[in-house]
PLY file of the C-alpha trace (Angstrom):
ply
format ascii 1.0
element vertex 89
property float x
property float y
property float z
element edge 88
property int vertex1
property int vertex2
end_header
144.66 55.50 73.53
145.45 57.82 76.70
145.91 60.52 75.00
141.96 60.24 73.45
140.81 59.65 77.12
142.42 62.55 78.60
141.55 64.67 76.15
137.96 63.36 75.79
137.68 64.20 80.12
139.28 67.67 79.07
136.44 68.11 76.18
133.94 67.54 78.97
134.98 69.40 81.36
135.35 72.24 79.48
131.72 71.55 77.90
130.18 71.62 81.31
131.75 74.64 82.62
131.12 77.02 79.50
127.15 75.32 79.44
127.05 76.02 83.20
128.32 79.74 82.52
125.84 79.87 79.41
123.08 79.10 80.91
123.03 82.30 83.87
123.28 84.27 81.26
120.53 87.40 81.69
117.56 86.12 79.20
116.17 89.91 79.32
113.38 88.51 81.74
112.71 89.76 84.84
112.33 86.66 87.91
111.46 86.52 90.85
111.88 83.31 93.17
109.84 83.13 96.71
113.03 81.95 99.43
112.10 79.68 102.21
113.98 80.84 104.96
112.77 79.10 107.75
111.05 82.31 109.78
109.38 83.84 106.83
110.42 84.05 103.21
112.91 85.99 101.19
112.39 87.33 97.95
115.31 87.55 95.35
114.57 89.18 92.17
116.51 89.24 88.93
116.43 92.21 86.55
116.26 91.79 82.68
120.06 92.78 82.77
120.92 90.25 85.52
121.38 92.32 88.95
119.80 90.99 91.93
117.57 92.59 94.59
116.86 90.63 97.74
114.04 91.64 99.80
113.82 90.42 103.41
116.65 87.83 104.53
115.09 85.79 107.14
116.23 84.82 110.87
119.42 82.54 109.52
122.29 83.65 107.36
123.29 79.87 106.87
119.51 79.36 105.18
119.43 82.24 102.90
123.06 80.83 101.98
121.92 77.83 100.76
118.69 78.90 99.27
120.79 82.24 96.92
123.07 78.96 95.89
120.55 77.39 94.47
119.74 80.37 92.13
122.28 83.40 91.53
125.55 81.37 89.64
129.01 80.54 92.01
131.16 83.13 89.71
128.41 85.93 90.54
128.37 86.50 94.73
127.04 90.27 94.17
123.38 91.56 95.35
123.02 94.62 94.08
120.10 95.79 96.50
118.77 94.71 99.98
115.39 95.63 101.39
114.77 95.21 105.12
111.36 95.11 105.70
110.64 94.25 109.06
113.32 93.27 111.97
113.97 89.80 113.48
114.75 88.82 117.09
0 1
1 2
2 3
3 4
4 5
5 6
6 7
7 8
8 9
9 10
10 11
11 12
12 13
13 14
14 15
15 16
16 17
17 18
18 19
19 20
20 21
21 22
22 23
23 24
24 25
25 26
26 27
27 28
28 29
29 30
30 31
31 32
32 33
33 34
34 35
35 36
36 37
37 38
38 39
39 40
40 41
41 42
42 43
43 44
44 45
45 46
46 47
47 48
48 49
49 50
50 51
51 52
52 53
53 54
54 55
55 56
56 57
57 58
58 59
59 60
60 61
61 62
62 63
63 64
64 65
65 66
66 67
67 68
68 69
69 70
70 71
71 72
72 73
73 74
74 75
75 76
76 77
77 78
78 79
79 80
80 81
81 82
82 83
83 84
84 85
85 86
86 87
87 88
C-alpha cells in the first residue's frame, strides 16, 4: 500500500513539473505585459520564438523582480534585450 502512495506523490510531481514546463512553451504569439513597477511601468515583451525584451525597469530592482516572476518561467532567467528609455534618480 506504500509503495502505491509513493509512487502515486512521484506521478504527481512529475505531472506538475512537465505541465509547468509545457505550458511556457513559445505559442508563436507575440505578448506583451504592462509591469507595475512602482515609479512608472515596465514593459516586457515576448517574441513568437520566446526571447524577451524589457523596456524601461523602473526605480526598484526588488519590484521588477517580482513582477518578471510572475511571467518569464524559473528555468528561463535570460532577457535577451533591455531598452532604457529615460533615467531614474
Amino acid at each position: 500500500m506504500k509503495i502505491l502512495i509513493y509512487l502515486s506523490l512521484i506521478i504527481l510531481f512529475f505531472s506538475t513539473v512537465i505541465w509547468d514546463t509545457l505550458s511556457y512553451l513559445p505559442d508563436g504569439l507575440l505578448h506583451i505585459y504592462i509591469l507595475d513597477v512602482g515609479q512608472g511601468d515596465a514593459t516586457l515583451i515576448e517574441t513568437p520564438k520566446g526571447n524577451y525584451i524589457l523596456i524601461d525597469t523602473g526605480a526598484d530592482s526588488y519590484t521588477l523582480q517580482k513582477a518578471l516572476q510572475k511571467i518569464i518561467p524559473w528555468y528561463r532567467k535570460q532577457i535577451e534585450a533591455l531598452i532604457i528609455t529615460h533615467i531614474h534618480k
